[in-house]
C-alpha positions in Angstrom: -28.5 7.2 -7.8 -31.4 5.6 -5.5 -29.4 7.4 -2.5 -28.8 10.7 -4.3 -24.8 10.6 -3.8 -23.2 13.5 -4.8 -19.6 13.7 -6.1 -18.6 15.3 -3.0 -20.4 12.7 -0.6 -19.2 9.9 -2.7 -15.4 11.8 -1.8 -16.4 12.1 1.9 -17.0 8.5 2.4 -13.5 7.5 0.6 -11.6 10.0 2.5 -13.2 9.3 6.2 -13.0 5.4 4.8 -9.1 6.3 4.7 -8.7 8.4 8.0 -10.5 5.6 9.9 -7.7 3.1 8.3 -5.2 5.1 9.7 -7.0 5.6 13.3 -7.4 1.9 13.5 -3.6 0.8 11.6 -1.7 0.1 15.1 -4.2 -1.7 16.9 -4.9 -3.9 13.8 -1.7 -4.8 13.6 -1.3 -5.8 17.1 -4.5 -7.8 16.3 -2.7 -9.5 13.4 0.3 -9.8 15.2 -1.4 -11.0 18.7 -4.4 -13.5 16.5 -2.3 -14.3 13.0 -3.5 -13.5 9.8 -6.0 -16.5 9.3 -8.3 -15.9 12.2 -8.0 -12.0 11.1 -8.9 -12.2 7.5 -11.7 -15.1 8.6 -13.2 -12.8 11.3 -13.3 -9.5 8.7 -14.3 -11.2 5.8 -17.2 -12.3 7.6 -17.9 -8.9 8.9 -17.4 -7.1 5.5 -19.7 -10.0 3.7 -22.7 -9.0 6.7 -21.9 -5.5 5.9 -22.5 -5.3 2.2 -25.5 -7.6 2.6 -27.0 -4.8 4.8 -25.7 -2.4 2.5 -28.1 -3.3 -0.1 -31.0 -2.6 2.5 -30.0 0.9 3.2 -32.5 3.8 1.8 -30.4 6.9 3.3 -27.4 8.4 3.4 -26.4 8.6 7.2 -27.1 4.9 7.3 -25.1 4.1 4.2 -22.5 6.5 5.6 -23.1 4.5 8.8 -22.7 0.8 7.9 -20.0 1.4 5.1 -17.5 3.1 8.0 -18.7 1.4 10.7 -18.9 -2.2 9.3 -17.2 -2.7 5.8 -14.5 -0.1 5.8 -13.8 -0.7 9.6 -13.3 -4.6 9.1 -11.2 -4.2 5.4 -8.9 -1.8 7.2 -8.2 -4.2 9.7 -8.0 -7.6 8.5 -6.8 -7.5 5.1 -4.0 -5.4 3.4 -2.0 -5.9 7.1 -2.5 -9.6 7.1 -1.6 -10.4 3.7 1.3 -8.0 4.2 2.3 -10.1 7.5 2.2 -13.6 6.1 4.7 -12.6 3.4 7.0 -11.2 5.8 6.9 -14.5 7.7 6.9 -16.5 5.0 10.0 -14.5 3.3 13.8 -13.0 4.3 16.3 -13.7 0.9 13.4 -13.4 -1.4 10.9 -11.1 0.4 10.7 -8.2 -1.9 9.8 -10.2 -4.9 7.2 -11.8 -2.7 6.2 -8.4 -1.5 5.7 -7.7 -5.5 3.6 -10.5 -6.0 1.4 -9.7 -3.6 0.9 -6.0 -4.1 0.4 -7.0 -7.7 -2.2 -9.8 -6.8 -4.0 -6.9 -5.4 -3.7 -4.6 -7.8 -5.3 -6.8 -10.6 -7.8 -8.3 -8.7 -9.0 -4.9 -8.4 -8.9 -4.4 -12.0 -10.7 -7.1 -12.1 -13.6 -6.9 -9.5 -14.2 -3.4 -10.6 -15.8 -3.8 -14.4 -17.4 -7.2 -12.6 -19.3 -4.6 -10.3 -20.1 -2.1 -13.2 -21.6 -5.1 -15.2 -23.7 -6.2 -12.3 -25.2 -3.0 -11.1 -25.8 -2.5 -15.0 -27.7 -5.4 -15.2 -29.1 -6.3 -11.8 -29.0 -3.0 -9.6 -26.5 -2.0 -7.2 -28.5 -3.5 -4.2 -28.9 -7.1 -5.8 -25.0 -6.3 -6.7 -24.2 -5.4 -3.1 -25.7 -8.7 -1.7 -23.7 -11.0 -4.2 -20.7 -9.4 -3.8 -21.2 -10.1 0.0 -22.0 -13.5 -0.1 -18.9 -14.1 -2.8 -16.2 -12.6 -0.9 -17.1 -14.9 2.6 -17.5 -17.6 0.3 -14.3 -17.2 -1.7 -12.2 -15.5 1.2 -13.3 -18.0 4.5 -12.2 -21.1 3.1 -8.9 -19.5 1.1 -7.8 -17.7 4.9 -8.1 -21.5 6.4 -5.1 -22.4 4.2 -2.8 -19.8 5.2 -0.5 -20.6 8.7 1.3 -17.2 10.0 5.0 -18.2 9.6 6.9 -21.5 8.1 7.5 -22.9 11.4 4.3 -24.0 12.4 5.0 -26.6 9.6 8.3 -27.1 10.6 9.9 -25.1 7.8 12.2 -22.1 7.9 11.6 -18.9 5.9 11.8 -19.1 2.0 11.4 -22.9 2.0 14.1 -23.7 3.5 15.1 -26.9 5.3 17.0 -26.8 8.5 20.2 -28.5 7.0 19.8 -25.9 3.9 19.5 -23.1 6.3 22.4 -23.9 8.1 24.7 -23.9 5.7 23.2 -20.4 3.8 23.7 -19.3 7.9 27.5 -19.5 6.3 27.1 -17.7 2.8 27.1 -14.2 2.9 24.6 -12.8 0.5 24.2 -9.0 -0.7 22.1 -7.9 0.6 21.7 -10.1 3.8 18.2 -9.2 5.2 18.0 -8.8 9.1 15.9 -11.8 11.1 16.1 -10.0 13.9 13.0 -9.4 15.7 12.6 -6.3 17.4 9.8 -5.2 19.9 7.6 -2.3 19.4 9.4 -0.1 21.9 12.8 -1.0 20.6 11.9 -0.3 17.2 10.2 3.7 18.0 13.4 4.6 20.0 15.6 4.0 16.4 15.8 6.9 14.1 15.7 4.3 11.2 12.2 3.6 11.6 11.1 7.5 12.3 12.8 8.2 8.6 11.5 4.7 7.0 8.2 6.8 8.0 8.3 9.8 6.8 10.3 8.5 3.5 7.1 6.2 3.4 4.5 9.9 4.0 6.6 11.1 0.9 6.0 8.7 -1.4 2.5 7.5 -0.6 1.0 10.6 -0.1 2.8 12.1 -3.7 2.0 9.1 -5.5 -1.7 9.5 -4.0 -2.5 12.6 -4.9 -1.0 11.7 -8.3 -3.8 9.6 -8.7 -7.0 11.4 -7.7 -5.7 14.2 -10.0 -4.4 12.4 -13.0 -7.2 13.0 -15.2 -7.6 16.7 -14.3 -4.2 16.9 -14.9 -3.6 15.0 -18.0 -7.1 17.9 -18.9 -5.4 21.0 -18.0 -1.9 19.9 -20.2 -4.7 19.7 -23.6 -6.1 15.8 -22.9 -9.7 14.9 -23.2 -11.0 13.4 -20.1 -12.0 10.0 -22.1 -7.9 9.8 -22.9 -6.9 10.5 -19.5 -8.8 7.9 -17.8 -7.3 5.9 -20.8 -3.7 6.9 -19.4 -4.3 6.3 -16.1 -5.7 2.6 -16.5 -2.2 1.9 -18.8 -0.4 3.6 -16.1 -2.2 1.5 -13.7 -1.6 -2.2 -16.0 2.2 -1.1 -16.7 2.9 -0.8 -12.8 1.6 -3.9 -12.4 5.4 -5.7 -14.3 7.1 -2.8 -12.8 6.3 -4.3 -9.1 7.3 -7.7 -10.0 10.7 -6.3 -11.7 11.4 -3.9 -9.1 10.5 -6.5 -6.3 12.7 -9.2 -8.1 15.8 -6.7 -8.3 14.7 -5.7 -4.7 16.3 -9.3 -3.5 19.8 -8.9 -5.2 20.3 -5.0 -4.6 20.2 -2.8 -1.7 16.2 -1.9 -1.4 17.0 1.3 0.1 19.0 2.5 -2.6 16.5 1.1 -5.1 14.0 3.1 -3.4 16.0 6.5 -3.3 16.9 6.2 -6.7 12.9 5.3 -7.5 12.0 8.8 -5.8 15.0 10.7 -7.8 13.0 9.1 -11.0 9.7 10.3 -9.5 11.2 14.0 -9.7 12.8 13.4 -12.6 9.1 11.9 -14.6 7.5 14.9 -13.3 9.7 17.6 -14.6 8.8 15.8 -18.0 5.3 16.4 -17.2 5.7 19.8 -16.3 7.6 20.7 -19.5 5.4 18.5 -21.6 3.6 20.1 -24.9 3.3 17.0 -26.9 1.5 13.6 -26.1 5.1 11.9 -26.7 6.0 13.7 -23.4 2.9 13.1 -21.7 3.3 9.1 -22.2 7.4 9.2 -21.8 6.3 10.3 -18.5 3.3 7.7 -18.2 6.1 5.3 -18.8 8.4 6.4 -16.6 6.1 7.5 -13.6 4.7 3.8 -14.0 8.3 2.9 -12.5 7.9 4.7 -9.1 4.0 3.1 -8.9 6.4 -0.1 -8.4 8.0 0.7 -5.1 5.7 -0.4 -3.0 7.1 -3.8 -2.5 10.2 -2.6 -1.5 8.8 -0.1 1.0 7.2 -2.7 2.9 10.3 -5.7 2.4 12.1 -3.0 4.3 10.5 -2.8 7.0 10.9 -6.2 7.6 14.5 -6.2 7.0 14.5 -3.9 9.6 12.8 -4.9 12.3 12.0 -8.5 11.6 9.3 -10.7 12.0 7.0 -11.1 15.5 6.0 -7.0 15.2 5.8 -6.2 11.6 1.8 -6.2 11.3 2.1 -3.4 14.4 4.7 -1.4 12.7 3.3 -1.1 9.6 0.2 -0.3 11.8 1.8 3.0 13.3 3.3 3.5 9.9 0.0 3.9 8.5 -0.5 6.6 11.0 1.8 8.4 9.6 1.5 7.9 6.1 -2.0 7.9 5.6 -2.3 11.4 6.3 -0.4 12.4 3.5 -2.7 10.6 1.2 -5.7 12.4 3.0 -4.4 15.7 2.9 -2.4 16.2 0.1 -5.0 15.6 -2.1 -6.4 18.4 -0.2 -4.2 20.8 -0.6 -3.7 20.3 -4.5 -6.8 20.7 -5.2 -7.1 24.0 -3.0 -4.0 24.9 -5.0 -5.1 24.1 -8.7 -8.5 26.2 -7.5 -6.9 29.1 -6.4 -4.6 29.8 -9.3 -6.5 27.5 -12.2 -2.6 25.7 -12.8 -1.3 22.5 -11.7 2.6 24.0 -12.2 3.2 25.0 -8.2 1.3 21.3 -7.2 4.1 19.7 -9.7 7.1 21.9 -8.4 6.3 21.0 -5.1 6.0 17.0 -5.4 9.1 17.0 -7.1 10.3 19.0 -4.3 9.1 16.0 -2.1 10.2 13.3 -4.1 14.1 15.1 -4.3 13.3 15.0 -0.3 12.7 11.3 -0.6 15.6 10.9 -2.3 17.5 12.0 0.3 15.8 9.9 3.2 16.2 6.9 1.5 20.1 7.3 0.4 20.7 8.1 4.2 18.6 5.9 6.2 20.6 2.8 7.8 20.0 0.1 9.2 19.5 -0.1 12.4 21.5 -1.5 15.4 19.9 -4.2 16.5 17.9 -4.4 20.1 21.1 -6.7 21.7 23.6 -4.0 20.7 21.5 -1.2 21.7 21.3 -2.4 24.8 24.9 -2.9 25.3 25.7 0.3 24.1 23.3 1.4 27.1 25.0 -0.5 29.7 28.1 0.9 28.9 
């Protein structure tokens, strides 16, 4: 209120906040790749603790605009969803998607958490005094946490998932379904597979449906007959029930083919949304809560296949130019509803069309393969 933020400039900063994440995904993750996740997560926390600190100073706009893009959102883009990501991946092959889950879900509390922690505080002691102690917290917490984590289980002379060398050797002989790929390919190698260019825009699909879900859930869950009081209520159960569904989904990730899990998580996305779109009861409108909470689950498999693909020394890039891709989804999508629901006062064509993306989805994910890996493709272009 000090700054006089509007709705719409509160919006602005969230949505450049995201385009610059995308901008910047690649070259983080060659950072993360080229550094490792410990000096990464060090070096940004740092950065983002100086920039809420002088975020608490600011009296205008343009400089809050300034700091927040150019320091805060700048250094979380780059150091810390990408390196947590990457030591998982390292750390993880047989039991990476339940990993994955973990993680995601880690996240997904903590932010549950932090956020009423923030409300309480700028409540009580102004969002400036706020700003500063939520600076100083996250270097102090973050720093000396980051210092613990090593980028892969051979720098202390383990192999991935704990296992000893003797143990490793003789899984080397057990054929397990499914049997995740450790091999590692290069950024080049990778980009000339069509695997990777449908992992992509399977990834567009569901991020950028499951986005825009999101940001209009509550006038959504308003134009079916909801107050706006319940529909926040929906969209924070939504939000705790996803939080199982990742673990679950992750869990089953590491005994059944992800892909498949994946395609049939989209088909479900379609299906939850057709029971929104004929919904004219609450029952419906929290069968589909309950359903829809599902697909906000498939996160962790997303990313474990990625992984599985391509392997281990590259996977912060590739998820880096991934982000390129999928992040625009989530930027314009939004967008484009909203231009939609204004024009014709109905969120029925936004719905027809998501689960016209999600049956698309479907589809990617039921066809994509694994792909041949960068030996064989060579071979195959010798001969």
């Amino acid at each position: 209120a000090a700054l006089n933020l509007s709705s719409a400039s509160t919006s602005l900063i969230f949505s450049l906040s995201r385009a610059e994440g995308a901008v910047e995904g690649p070259i983080a993750g060659y950072l993360i790749d080229k550094f490792g996740p410990r000096i990464m997560l060090t070096i940004g926390a740092i950065i983002v603790a100086i920039g809420y600190i002088l975020l608490s100073q600011v009296n205008s706009f343009l400089w809050f605009l300034t700091i927040y893009l150019g320091i805060i959102s700048l250094a979380f883009n780059a150091a810390f969803s990408g390196s947590t990501m990457a030591v998982v991946n390292n750390w993880f092959i047989r039991r990476k998607g339940l990993a994955m889950a973990v993680s995601i879900a880690a996240y997904s509390l903590g932010g549950s958490i932090i956020a009423p922690l923030l409300a309480f505080g700028i409540h009580h002691l102004g969002w400036r005094t706020t700003m500063a102690l939520s600076g100083i917290m996250l270097a102090a917490v973050v720093v000396p946490f980051a210092q613990l984590l090593r980028s892969s289980p051979e720098a202390l002379g383990l192999n991935p998932d704990g296992d000893s060398p003797r143990i490793k050797s003789e899984l080397d002989n057990v054929e397990l379904e499914p049997l995740p790929s450790s091999v590692d390919f290069t950024v080049s190698e990778a980009l000339r597979t069509k695997s990777y260019w449908l992992l992509a825009i399977g990834t567009m699909l569901r991020t950028g449906t499951l986005g825009t879900l999101i940001v209009h859930f509550v006038p959504i869950m308003v134009w079916k007959g909801n107050s706006e009081q319940s529909a926040a209520v929906m969209l924070g159960i939504m939000a705790f029930l996803s939080i199982p569904m990742r673990i679950g989904i992750g869990w089953l990730g590491d005994r059944w083919s992800r892909s498949k899990m994946l395609a049939a998580g989209m088909a479900l996305g379609a299906f939850s949304l057709m029971i929104l779109q004929t919904a004219n009861s609450l029952i419906q409108v929290w069968l589909f809560i309950s359903v829809f909470s599902v697909v906000e689950g498939l996160s962790a498999l997303n990313w474990a296949l990625v992984g599985d693909y391509f392997g281990r020394k590259r996977f912060a890039t590739l998820r880096g130019i991934l982000s390129l891709v999928y992040s625009w989804g989530m930027i314009v999508m939004p967008i484009v509803a909203g231009a939609i629901f204004d024009r014709t006062s109905s969120y029925n064509n936004v719905i027809w069309i998501f689960i016209g993306m999600y049956i698309c989805g479907t589809v990617l994910f039921l066809v994509i393969q694994r792909p041949r890996t960068p030996l064989l493709n060579r071979e195959k272009t010798q001969n």
